[in-house]
C-alpha positions in Angstrom: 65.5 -57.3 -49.7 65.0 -60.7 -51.6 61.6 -61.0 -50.2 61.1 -57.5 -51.4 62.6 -58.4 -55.1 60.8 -61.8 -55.3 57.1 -59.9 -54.7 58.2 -57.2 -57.4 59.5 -60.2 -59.6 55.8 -61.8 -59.0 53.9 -59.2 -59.0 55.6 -57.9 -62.9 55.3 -61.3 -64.2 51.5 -61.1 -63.1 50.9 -57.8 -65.1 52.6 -59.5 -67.5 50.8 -62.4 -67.8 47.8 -60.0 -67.9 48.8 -57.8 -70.6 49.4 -61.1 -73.2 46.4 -62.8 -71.7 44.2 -59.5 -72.9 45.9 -59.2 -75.9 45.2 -62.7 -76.8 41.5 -62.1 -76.0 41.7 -59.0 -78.4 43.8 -61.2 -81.2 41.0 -64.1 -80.5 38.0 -61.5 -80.8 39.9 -60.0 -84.1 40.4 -63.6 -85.4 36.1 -64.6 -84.6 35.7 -61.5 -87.0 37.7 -62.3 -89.3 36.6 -65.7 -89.6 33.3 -64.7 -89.8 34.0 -62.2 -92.8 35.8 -65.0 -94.0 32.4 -67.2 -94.0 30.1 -64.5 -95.4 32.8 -64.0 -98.4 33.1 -67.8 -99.3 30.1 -67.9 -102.0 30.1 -64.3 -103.4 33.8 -63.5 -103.5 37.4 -64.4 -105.6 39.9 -66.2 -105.1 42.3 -63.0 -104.8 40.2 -61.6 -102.2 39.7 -64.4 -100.3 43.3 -64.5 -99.8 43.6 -60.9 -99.7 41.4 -61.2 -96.4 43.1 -64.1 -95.2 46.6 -62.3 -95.6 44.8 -59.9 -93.2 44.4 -61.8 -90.4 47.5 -63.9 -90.7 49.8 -61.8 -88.3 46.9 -61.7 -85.8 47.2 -65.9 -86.2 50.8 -66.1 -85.8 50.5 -63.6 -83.1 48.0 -65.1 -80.8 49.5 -68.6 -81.7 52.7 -67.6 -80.1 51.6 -66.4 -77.2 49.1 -69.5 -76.5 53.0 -71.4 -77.5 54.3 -69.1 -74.0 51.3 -71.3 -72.3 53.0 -74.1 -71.7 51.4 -76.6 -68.8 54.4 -75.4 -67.0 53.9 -71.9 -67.8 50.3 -72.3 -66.6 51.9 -73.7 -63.4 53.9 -71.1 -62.3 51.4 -68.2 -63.2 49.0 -70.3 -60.9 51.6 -70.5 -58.0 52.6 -66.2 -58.4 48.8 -65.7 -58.4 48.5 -67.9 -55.3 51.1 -66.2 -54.0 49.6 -62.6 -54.5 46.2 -63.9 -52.7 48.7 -65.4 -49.9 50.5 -61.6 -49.7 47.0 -59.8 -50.0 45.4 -62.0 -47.1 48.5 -61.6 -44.8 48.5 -57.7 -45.8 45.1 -58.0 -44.6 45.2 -60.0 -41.5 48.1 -57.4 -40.4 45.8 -53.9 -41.4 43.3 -56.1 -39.4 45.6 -56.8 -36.6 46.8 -53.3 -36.9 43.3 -51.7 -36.6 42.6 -53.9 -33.9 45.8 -53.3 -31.5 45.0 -49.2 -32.3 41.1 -49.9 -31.3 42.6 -51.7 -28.4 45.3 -49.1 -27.3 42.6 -46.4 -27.8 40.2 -48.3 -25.6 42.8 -48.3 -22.9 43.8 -45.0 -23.5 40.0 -44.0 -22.9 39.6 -45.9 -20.1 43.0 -44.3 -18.7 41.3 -41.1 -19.3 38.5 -41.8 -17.3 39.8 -43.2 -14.3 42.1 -39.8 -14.2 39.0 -37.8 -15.0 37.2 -39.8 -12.4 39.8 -38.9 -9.9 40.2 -35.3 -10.3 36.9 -35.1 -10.0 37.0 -36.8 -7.2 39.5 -34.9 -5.9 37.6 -31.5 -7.1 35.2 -32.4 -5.3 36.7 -33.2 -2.2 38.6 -29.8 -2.1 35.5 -27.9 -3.1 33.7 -29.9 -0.5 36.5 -28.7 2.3 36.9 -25.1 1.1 33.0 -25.1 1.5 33.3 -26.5 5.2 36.0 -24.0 5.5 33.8 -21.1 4.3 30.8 -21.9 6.4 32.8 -22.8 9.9 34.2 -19.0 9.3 30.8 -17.9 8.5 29.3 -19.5 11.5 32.4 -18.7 14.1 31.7 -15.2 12.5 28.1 -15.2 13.5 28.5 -16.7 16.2 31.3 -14.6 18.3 29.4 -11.8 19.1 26.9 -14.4 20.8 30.1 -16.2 22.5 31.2 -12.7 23.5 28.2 -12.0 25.4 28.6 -15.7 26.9 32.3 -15.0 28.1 30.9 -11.8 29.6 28.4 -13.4 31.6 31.4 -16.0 32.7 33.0 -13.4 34.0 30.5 -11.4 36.0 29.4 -14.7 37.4 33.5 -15.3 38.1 33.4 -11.8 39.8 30.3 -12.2 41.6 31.5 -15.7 43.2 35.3 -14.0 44.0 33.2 -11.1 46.0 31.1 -13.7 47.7 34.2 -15.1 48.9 36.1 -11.7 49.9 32.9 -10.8 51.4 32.8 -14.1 53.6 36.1 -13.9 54.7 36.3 -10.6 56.1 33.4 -11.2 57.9 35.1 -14.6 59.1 38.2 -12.5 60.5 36.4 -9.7 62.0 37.4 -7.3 60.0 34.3 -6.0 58.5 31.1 -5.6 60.9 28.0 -5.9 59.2 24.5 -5.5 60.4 22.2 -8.5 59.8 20.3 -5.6 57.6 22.8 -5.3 54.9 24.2 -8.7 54.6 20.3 -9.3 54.1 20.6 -6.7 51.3 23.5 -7.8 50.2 22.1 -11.2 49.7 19.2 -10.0 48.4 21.5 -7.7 45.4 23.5 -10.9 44.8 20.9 -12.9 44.4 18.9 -10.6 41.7 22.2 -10.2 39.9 23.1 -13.6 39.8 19.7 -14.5 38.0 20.0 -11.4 35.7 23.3 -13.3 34.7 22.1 -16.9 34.7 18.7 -15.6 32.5 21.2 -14.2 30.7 23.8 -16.9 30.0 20.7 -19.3 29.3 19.5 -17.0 26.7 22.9 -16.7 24.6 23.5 -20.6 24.9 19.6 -21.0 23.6 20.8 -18.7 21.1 24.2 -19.5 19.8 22.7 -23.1 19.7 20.0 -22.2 17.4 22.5 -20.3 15.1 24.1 -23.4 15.2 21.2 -25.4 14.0 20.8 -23.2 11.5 23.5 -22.6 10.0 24.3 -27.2 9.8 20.3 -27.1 8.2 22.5 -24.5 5.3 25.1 -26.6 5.2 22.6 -29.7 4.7 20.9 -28.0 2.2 24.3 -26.9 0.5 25.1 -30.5 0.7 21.7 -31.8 -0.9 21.5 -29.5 -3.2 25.3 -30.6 -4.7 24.1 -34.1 -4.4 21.1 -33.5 -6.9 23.3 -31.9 -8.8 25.5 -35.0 -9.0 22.3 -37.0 -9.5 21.6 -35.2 -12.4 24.5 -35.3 -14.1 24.9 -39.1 -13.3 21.3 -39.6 -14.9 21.7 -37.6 -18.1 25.0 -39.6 -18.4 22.9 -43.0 -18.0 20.4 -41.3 -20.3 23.0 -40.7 -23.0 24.6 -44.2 -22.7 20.6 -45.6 -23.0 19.7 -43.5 -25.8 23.2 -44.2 -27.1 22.6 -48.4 -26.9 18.7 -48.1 -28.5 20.4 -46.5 -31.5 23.1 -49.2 -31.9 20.6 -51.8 -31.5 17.5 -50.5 -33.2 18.0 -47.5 -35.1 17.9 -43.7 -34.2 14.8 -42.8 -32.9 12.7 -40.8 -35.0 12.0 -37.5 -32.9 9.3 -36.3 -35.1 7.0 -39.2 -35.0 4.5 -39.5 -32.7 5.0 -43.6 -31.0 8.9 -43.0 -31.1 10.3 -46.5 -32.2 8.0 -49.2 -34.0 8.5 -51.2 -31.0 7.6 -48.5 -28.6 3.9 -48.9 -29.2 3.5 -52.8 -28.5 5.2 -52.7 -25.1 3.7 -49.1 -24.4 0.4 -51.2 -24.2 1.6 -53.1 -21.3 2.2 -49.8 -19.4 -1.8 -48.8 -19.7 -3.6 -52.2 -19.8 -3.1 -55.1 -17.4 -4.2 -57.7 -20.1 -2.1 -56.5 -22.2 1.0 -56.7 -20.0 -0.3 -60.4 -19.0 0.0 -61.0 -23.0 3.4 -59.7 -23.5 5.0 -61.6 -20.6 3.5 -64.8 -21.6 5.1 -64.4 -24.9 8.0 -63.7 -23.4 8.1 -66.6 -20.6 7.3 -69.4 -23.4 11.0 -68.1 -25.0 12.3 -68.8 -21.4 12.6 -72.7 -21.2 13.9 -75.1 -23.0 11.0 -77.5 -22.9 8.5 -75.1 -24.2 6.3 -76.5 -27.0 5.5 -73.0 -28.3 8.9 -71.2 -29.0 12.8 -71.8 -28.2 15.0 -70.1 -26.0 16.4 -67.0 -25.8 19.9 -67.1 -27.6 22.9 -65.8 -24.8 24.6 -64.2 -27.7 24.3 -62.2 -30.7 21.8 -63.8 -33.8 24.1 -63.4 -37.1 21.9 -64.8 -40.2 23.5 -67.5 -42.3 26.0 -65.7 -44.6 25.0 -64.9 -47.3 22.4 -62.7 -46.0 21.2 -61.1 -49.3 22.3 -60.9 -52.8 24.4 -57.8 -52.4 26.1 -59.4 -49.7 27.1 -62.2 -51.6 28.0 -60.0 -54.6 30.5 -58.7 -51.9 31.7 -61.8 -50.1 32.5 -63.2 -53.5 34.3 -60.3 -54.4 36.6 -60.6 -51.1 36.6 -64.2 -52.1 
């Protein structure tokens, strides 16, 4: 509260000392007038008149004299120190807006970057689950397409299961003499098996050909599903580094004019050294003398930004002394 009272205190005797400071200027400009009236009057006029007019100005006199009487040396001292003070309040008022400004630029730069390392991840994680709900999608698809084939395999399994287990029943009953058979029919029997059993295996070897060429084509799908979401990504990742590029020209040398034909003024000169081999010798050699410190023919490339020597022009020192 008494920090609060003392800058009111200051900052009323300040507007104070500005009101009596103008009007003394306006008394002072009042009193050159009169004087020179005064001077102009001094051959052609009376003696009534020329007191008349001086009567005139006389409370202007004793008004500005009293007021230069407030100005004493210590006065003039303490006005000094309460407009020292106000330039002391308005800088640290500053530096705190600037400080202010800054800490909100900085908490907003975090705050962005928070944003995109969540937006980074749910992408990631968008991706991920549309990546596994695609997998899931096409293993249906090809266990779909592909059980009628496995059917048919199973099938064949089974007759050749069958055909082996009657083999078998066959051998052993002929074994134990229960079953006489003529060397005539086991020869046909043979002979049946044996046709059936290729039938089968011709079979089986078709349906694995085939199932395994479904498979190939349906993991060339998925390779393409995969390729194609991978351009996509490509895409989107190079518009993004086009936007950022585009984004960094215009910071560093204006917006590009669209509707002219050479783009920026300094697209033309190193557009040369895309077409002409002599001219792309040219531009690197005037590149490479800026490279070394010992070159006779130019000076190095600064690390950092080139700020001219303030002030830059005479508007900008119209401004700085105005901060000032």
């Amino acid at each position: 509260m008494r920090v609060e009272m003392t800058t009111l205190s200051n900052k009323s005797n300040i507007n104070m000392d500005k009101r009596l400071l103008c009007k003394l200027h306006l008394l002072l400009g009042q009193l050159n007038q009169g004087r020179d009236t005064l001077a102009a009057m001094k051959e052609d006029c009376s003696m009534e008149e020329w007191q008349c007019e001086v009567t005139k100005i006389m409370p202007q006199k004793v008004e500005a004299q009293e007021i230069v009487g407030r100005f004493t040396e210590d006065y003039i001292k303490g006005m000094t120190q309460r407009v020292k003070n106000r330039k002391k309040l308005r800088l640290r008022k500053r530096r705190q807006l600037e400080s202010a400004k800054e800490e909100e630029e900085a908490m907003m730069r975090r705050r962005s970057q928070k944003h995109k390392t969540i937006d980074e991840h749910r992408s990631a994680e968008s991706k991920a689950e549309q990546e596994r709900k695609q997998d899931g999608e096409l293993q249906k698809e090809i266990d779909n397409t592909l059980s009628e084939v496995r059917r048919k395999k199973k099938e064949m399994s089974q007759q050749q299961n069958l055909h082996r287990a009657l083999r078998k029943l066959r051998q052993i009953r002929h074994s134990e003499n229960r079953v006489t058979v003529t060397a005539e029919d086991h020869g046909r029997f043979e002979q049946g098996m044996k046709q059936v059993e290729e039938f089968v295996q011709q079979r089986s070897l078709m349906y694995r050909e085939e199932e395994r060429t479904m498979q190939v084509m349906l993991e060339g799908e998925r390779d393409e599903q995969q390729a194609l979401e991978d351009e996509r990504t490509r895409r989107k990742r190079a518009r993004t580094e086009a936007a950022t590029l585009k984004k960094n020209r215009d910071i560093l040398f204006g917006e590009d004019p669209g509707g002219s034909e050479g783009g920026l003024p300094i697209n033309p000169f190193y557009q040369r050294g895309a077409e002409n081999l002599q001219a792309f010798i040219e531009i690197r050699k005037q590149w490479d003398v800026h490279l070394t410190a010992n070159s006779s023919e130019g000076s190095m490339v600064p690390l950092g930004w080139v700020a001219p020597v303030p002030p830059s022009s005479n508007k900008w020192k119209i401004a700085l002394s105005d901060v000032q």
